[in-house]
C-alpha positions in Angstrom: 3.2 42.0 30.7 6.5 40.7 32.3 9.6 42.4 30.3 12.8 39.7 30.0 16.3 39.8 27.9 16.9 36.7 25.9 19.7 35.5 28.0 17.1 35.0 30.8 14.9 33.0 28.3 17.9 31.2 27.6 18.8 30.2 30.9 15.4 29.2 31.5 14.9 27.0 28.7 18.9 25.3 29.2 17.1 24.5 33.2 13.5 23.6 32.1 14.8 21.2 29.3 17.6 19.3 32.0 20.2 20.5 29.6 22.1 22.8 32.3 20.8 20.6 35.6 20.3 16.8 34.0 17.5 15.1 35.9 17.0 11.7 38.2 13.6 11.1 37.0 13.0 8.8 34.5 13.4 9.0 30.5 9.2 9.5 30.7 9.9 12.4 33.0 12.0 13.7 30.2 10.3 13.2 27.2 7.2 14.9 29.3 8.9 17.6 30.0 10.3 17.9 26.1 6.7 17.3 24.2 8.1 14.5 22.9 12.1 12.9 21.8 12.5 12.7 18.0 13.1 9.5 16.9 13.1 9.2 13.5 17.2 8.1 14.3 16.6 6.2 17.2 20.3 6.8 18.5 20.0 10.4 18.5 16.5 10.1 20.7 19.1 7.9 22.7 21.6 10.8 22.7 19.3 13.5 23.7 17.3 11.3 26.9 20.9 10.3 27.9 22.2 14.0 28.2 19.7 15.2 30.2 19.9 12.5 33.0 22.0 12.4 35.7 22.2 8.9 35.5 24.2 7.6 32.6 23.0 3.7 33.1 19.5 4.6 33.5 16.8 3.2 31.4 16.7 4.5 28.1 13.9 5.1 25.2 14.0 1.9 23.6 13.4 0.0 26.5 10.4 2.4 27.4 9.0 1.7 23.7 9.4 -1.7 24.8 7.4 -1.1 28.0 4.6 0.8 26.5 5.2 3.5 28.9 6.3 5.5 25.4 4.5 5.4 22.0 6.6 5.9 19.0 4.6 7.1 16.5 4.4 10.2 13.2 3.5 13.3 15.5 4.9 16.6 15.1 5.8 18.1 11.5 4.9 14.7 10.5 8.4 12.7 11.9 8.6 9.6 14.1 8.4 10.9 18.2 8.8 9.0 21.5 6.1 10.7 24.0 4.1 9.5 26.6 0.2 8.3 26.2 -2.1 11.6 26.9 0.5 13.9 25.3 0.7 11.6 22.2 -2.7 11.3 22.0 -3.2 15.2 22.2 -0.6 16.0 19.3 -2.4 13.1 17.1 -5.6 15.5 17.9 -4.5 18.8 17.3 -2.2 17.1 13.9 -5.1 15.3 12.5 -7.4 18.4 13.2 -5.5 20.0 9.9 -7.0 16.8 7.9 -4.1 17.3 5.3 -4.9 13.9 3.8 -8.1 15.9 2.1 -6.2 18.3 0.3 -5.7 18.0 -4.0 -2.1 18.2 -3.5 -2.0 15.2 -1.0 -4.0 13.0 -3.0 -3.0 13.7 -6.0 0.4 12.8 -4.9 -0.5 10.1 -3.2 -3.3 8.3 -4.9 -5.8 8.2 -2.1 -9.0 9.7 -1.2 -10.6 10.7 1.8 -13.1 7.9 1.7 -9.9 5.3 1.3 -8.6 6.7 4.1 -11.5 6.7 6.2 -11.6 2.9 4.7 -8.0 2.3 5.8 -8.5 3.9 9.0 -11.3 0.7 9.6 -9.7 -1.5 8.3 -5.7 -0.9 9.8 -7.7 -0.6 13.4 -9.4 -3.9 13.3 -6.0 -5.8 11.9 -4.0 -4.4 14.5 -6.7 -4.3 17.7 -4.9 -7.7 19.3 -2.0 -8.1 16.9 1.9 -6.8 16.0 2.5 -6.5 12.7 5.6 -5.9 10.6 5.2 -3.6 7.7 4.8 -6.1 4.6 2.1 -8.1 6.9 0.2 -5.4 7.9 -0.1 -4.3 3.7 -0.9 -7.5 2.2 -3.8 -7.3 5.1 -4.7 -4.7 3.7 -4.7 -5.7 0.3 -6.1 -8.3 0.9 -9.7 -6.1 1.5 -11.4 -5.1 -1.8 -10.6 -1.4 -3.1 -7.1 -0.9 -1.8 -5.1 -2.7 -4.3 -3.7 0.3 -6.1 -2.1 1.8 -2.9 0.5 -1.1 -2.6 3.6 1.2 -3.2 2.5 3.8 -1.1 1.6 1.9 2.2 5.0 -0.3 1.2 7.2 3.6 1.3 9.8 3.5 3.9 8.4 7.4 4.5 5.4 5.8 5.5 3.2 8.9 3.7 0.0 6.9 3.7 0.5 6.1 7.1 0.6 8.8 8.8 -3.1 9.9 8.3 -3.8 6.4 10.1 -1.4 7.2 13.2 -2.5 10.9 13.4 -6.8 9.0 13.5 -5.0 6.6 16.5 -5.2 3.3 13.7 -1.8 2.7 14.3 1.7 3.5 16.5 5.2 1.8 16.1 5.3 -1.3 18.2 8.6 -3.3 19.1 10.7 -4.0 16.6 11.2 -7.8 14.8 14.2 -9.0 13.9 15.0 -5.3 13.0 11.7 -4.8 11.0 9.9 -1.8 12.2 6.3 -3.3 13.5 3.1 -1.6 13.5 0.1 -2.2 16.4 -2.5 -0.4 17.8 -1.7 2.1 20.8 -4.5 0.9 23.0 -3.0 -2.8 22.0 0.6 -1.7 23.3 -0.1 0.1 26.4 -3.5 0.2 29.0 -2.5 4.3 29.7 -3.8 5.3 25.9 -6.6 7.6 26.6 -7.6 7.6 22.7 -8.1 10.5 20.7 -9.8 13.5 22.2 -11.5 16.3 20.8 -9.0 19.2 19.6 -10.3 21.8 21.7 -9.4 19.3 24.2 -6.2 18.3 23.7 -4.8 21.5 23.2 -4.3 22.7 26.4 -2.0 19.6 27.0 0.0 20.5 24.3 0.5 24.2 24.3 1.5 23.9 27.7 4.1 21.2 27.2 5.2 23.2 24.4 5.5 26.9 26.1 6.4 25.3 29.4 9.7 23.9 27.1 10.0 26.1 24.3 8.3 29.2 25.5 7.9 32.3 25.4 6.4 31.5 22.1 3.6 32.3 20.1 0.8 30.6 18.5 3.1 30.7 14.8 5.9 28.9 16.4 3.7 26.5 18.1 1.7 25.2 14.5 5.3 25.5 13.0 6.5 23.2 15.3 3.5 21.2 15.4 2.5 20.7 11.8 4.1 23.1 9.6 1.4 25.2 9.8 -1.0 23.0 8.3 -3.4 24.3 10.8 -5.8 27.1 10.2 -4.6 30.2 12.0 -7.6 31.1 13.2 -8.1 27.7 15.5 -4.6 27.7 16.8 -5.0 31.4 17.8 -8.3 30.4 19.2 -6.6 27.8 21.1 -4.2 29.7 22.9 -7.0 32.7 23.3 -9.0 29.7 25.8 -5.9 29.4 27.5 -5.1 33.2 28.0 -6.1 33.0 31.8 -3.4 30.2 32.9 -0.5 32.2 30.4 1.5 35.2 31.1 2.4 37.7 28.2 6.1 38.2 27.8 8.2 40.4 25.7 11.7 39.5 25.0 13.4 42.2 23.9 10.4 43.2 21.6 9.7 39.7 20.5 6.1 39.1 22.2 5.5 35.4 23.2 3.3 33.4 26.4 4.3 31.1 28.9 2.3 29.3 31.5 1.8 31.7 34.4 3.6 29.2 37.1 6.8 29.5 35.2 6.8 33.3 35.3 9.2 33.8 38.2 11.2 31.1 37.0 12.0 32.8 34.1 12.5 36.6 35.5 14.8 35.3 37.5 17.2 33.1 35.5 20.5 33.7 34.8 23.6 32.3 32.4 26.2 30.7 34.3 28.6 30.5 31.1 27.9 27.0 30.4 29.0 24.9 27.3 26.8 22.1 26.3 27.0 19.7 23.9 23.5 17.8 22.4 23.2 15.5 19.8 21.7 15.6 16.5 17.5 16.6 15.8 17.8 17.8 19.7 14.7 19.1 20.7 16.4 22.4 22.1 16.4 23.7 18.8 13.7 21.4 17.3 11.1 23.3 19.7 11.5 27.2 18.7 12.9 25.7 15.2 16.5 26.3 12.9 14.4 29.8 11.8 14.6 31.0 14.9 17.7 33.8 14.8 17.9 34.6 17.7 18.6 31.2 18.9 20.3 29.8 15.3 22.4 33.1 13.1 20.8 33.1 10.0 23.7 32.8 8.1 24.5 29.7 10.0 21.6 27.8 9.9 22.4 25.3 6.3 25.4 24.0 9.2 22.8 23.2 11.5 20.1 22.6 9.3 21.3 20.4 6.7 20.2 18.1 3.2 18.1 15.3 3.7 16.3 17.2 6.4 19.8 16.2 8.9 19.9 18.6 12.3 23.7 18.0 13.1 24.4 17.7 16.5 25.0 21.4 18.7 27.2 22.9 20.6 25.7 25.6 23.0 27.2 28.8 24.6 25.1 30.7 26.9 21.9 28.6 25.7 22.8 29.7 22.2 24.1 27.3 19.4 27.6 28.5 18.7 28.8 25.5 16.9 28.4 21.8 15.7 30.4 18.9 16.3 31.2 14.7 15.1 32.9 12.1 16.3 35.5 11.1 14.4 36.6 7.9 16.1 38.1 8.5 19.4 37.9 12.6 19.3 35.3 15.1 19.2 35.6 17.7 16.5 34.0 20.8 17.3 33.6 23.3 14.9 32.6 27.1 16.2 30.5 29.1 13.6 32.9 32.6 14.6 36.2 33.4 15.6 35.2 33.6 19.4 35.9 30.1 21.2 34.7 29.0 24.2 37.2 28.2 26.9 38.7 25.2 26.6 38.1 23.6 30.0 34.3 24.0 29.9 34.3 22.3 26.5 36.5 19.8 27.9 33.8 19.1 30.4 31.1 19.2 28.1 33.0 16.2 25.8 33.6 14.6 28.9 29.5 14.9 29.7 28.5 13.8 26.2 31.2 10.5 26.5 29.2 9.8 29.7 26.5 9.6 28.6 27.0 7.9 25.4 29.2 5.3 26.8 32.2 6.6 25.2 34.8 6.9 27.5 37.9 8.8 26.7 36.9 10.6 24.1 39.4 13.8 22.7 39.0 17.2 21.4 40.1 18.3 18.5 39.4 22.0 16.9 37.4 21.4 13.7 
């Protein structure tokens, strides 16, 4: 068992991630290396791709959406993600494995069966095998088939509820947008690198390691918690990572015990804080990945700042890989606001709004003390 603090962890992850070192590869190589962007705001998927290349005018996720070199589509804990083919297809495995649309709760709140959905599944892949669709076509489609008349509202919901168990069977992904309508087609329709649907057993290895080699150490918990809300039967994602046991390395951080894939294992014992202030965006994957429980990562008592109504993650500011603070812009300025009375010095956070206006195209942006 390799024996780490949580600043080396930290350190590790702020490298691994391209926060501390931003990278020259391309926005696939980062949303690889992340599991995934968030997109449910497309700006702050934007935001976090941007701060984590070196190059401020390189190409950014919407144009790879537009490429079909990323699929945006419902993955993890059921919210809208930019990743690339294989690792899209092996979250839309291990998501659908939990088969939450044939619980009572789900359909008794949303009006559908299994056999409907197995019906819409059918159905949603032949409409959209060779076509783009917006939203209102693709339902009066559907409609349009015998039997699914009554679902109407719920395939019309902006939350896309219904949905979801389509996208997570490979029916369905985002495709580019119309006029400003959000489109639906099929993933094999929008790019020739969709490798379908595999089996669970699988796809997980593609996942977990994306996920430890990110988030990790970690254990099989904070994986399903990330990856579905643990909708998953703990038994199977335990089994998953038990398969895996030869390629991972046990860890214990400071009496927390986690894995990480074996390759990274020097990394990580020999990583070190260099002091560094970072500024990310909002629903970053930094904290996203181990999650706004996490308290090592995230005080409790300061996680409703972070973690907010509405299901908002407000931007972060890091110190030593830890959030420390969050921050808006308010017109021309940043306005940082530090959870304690320690602040960090005010050149490095001078350098990390001068970072963020990089890569946001802001230039000249202020700092002001919220």
């Amino acid at each position: 068992m390799l024996s780490v603090g949580w600043d080396q962890v930290f350190a590790w992850r702020l490298g691994r991630q391209f926060v501390a070192a931003p990278t020259a590869g391309s926005v696939e190589d980062v949303a690889t290396r992340l599991a995934g962007v968030q997109s449910q705001v497309a700006s702050a998927a934007e935001t976090a791709v941007a701060l984590r290349s070196s190059d401020a005018r390189s190409r950014g996720v919407g144009a790879a959406l537009g490429a079909g070199t990323l699929i945006k589509t419902w993955a993890m804990r059921g919210t809208l993600h930019a990743m690339v083919p294989e690792q899209a297809a092996a979250a839309l495995s291990l998501i659908g494995s939990a088969r939450t649309w044939e619980k009572p709760s789900w359909q008794k709140t949303f009006g559908a069966t299994p056999d409907q959905v197995t019906a819409l599944v059918e159905v949603v892949s032949g409409v959209l095998a060779d076509q783009v669709l917006t939203r209102d076509e693709l339902v009066e489609a559907v409609l349009a088939e015998p039997g699914f008349a009554h679902l109407g509202e719920q395939l019309r919901s902006g939350w896309g509820a219904v949905l979801k168990p389509l996208a997570w069977q490979g029916a369905l992904c985002h495709g580019p947008a119309r006029g400003g309508k959000v489109t639906f087609t099929a993933p094999a329709a929008l790019t020739g690198e969709w490798p379908g649907i595999p089996e669970p057993d699988s796809a997980a290895p593609t996942l977990i390691s994306a996920y430890l080699g990110a988030y990790g150490p970690a254990t099989p918990e904070s994986f399903d918690a990330w990856l579905s809300r643990n909708n998953v039967r703990k038994p199977v994602v335990r089994g998953w990572f038990a398969a895996m046991r030869p390629a991972l390395t046990e860890v214990d951080v400071e009496g927390r015990i986690g894995w990480i894939p074996s390759e990274f294992a020097d990394d990580l014992a020999a990583a070190t804080l260099d002091g560094g202030v970072h500024l990310l965006g909002p629903f970053d994957q930094y904290v996203l990945g181990p999650g706004t429980g996490d308290t090592v990562l995230l005080p409790a008592e300061h996680r409703s700042k972070v973690s907010r109504t509405a299901g908002w993650i407000s931007p972060l500011v890091l110190v030593d890989g830890r959030i420390a603070g969050t921050w808006e812009q308010v017109g021309d300025e940043v306005v940082v606001s530090m959870f304690g009375a320690r602040r960090p010095p005010k050149r490095e956070l001078s350098a990390a709004v001068n970072r963020l206006a990089e890569a946001i195209g802001a230039r000249g942006l202020g700092l002001r003390a919220g």
